[in-house]
C-alpha positions, 0 to 999 in steps of 0.5 A, a space after each residue: 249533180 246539184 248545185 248551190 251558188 255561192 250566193 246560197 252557201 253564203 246563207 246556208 253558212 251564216 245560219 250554221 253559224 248563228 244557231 252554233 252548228 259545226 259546219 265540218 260534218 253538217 250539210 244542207 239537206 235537200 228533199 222532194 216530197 209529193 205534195 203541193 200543187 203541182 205533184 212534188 215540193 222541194 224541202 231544205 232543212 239543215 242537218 248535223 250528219 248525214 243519214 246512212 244511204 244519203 249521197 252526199 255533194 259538196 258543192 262550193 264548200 258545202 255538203 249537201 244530203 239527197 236521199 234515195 228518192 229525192 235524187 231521182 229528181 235532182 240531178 242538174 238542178 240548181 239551188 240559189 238564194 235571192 233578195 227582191 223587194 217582195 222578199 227574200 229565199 231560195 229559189 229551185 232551177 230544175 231541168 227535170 220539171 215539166 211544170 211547176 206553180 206560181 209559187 215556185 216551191 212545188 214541181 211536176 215532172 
């Protein structure tokens, strides 16, 4: 199971809104490519539909579309959204990582 924060849905909704998507069917697609430094690396994008062998998870009122290979490596993970001084985004609490880069957008498991 994933999860978003409402913190995270907030900001995923305020971009639905503003770029006029319906948000009834669309859904935060969330990815895990190889690549990056540590092996693998998370992907966001936002989508209209959901593809046909996605799972979908609502989590606090939003869809979320995994596809089959990024599921293996996102049950239990956590996806928020945090302002600091040097910036602001999303941010990845994966148990399943076994190590990642100081970036905190790539993962090894």
């Amino acid at each position: 199971m994933i999860t978003v924060t409402n913190v995270a849905v907030s900001e995923v909704k305020k971009f639905l809104e503003s770029e006029g998507i319906a948000d009834q069917e669309a859904g935060l697609r969330v990815r895990v490519l190889p690549g990056g430094c540590s092996g693998y690396q998370y992907s966001l994008d936002v989508e209209e539909t959901p593809n046909q062998n996605d799972k979908i998870v609502e989590t606090n009122g939003l869809k979320v579309f995994i596809d089959p290979f990024s599921q293996q490596f996102l049950d239990g993970v956590e996806i928020d959204y945090v302002s600091t001084v040097m910036g602001s985004g999303f941010t990845f609490k994966n148990p399943n990582a076994s190590g990642g880069c100081g970036c905190g957008s790539s993962f090894s498991v």
